[in-house]
N, C-alpha and C positions, 0 to 999 in steps of 0.2 A: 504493500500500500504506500503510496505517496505520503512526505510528509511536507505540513507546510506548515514554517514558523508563525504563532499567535500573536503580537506583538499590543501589547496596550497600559497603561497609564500604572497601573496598581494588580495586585493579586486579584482581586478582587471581580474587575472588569475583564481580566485577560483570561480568569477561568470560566466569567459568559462566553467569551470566545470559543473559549477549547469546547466549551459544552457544548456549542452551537456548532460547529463543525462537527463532535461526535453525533449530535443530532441527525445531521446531515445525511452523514457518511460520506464514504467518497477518499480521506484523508487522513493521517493520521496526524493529529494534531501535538504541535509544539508549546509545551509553556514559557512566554517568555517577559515573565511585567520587567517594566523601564525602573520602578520604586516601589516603596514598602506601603507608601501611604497618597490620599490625593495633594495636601499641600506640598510637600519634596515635586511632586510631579508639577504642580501648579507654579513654582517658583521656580525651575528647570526650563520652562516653556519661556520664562522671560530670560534667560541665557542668552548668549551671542553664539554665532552661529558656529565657530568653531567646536565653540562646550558641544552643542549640539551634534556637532559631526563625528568628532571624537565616541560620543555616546552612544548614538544610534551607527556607526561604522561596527562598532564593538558587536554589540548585538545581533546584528546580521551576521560578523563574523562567526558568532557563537552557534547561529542555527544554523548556516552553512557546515559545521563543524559537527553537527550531531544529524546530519542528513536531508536539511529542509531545500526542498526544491520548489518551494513559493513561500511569499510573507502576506499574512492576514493582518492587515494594521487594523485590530479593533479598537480605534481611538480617534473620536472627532477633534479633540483640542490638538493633541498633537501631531493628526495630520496634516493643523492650520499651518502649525509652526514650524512644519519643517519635510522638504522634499526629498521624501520618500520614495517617490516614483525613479525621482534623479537616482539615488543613491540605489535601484536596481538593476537602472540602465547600466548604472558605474561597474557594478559588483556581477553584473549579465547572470539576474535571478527575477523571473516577476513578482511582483508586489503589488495588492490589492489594497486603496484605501476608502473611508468613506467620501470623500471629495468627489474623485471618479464617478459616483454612482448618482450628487448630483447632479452633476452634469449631465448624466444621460436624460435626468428627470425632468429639466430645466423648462424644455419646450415645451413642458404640460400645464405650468400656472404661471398667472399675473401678479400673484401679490400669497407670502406662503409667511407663517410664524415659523419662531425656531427657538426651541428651548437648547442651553448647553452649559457647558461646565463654566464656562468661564467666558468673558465676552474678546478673546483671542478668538476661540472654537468659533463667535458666531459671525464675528468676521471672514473668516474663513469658508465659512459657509456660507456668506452672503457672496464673497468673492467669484466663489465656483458656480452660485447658479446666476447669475448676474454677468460672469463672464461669457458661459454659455447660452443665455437670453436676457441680453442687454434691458428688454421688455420689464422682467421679471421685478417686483421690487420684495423684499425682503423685512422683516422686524422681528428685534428679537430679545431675550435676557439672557444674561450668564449668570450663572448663580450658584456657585461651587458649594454650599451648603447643603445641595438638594444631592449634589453628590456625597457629600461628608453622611449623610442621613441614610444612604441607601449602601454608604458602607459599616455602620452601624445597624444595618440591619431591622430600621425601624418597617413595622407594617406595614406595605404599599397603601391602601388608604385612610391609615394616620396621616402618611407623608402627604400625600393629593390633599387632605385637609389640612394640614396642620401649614402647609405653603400656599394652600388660596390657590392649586395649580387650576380648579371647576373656574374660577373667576378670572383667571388667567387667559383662560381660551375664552370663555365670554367677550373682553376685552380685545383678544386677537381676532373673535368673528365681527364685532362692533365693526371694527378698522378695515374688514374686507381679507381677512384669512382664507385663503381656500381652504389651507391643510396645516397640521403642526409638524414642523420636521423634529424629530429626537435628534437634538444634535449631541447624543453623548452617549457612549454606549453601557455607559450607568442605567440607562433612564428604562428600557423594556423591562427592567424589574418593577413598576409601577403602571404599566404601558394598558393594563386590561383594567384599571381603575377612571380611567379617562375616556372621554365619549362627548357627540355633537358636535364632532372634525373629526374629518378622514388623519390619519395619524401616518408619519412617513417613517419608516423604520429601514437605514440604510442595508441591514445585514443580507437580506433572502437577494438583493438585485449584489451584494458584494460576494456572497456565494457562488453567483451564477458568473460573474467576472471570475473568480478562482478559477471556476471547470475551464472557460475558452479556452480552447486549444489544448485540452488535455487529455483527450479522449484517446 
């Protein structure tokens, strides 16, 4: 079986990845978190780009080293932050982020919300589907607490209550929200507590970017 390195923010997130690939099937998945915790990750992403290179160079070295013949970046803030796609061109390994997959998305709305870790992440993602349909326009929060909360393990709808996430989309469909993009791959742990928007969850179209070409 194929293996293809899981790459993402915190333990935490990187073993929704592995799950979600074991899910899958197709792969054998790689564990491989960037840090222990979300702030270390969160104060990383504000690093210069070398810290950056040096870091994620490392890492790919490492799954390259234990067999992985693709990388699953399951990480929206740090795919804002840092080019990943480059760094497989460089290392001639594919690499699957969630960026790519707006993009593919782009041409489908006029006006989309975006929850994420941090308002790096939702720049990043306003970048990619904005880049891709100029048209497009984008609003969003970052709010790293909502990830602190879902790695604490609070109750998916404590968390939806306890952040006002019901009044949040209210406020996004007010504005002209078609859809809520999860811009963090924290957030499907809460994702079936949420309802009255179509909800974008990058992973099933970053999936199907994994398989091209690998049949």
């Amino acid at each position: 079986m194929k293996k293809t390195a899981v790459i993402a923010g915190t333990p935490v997130d990187t073993q929704m990845g592995v799950d979600y690939i074991i899910s899958k099937g197709g792969f054998e998945p790689l564990f491989l978190p960037c840090f222990d915790e979300p702030c270390a990750c969160h104060a990383f992403q504000l690093s210069d780009n070398s810290e950056k290179e040096e870091k994620m160079t490392g890492l790919f070295e490492k799954g390259l080293a234990l067999g992985a013949g693709s990388f699953f970046i399951y990480c929206n803030s740090l795919s804002a932050v840092f080019d990943f796609k480059g760094l497989g061109r460089k290392m001639g390994v594919k690499c699957v982020t969630p960026l790519e997959v707006y993009e593919r998305l782009a041409a489908g709305y006029g006006k989309l919300a975006v929850i994420a870790a941090n308002n790096q992440a939702t720049a990043g993602i306003e970048k990619a589907f904005t880049g891709a349909n100029p048209e497009c326009r984008v609003m969003g929060l970052g709010f790293l607490e909502l990830v602190r909360a879902v790695e604490s393990k609070m109750p998916a709808r404590e968390l939806v209550e306890k952040f006002g996430l019901m009044k949040l989309i209210e406020f996004f469909k007010l504005n002209g929200a078609e859809a809520l993009v999860l811009g963090c791959t924290h957030f499907p742990y809460f994702k079936k507590e949420l309802s009255g928007i179509e909800i974008i969850d990058p992973a099933e179209l970053m999936y199907e970017a994994l398989c091209e070409g690998t049949a």
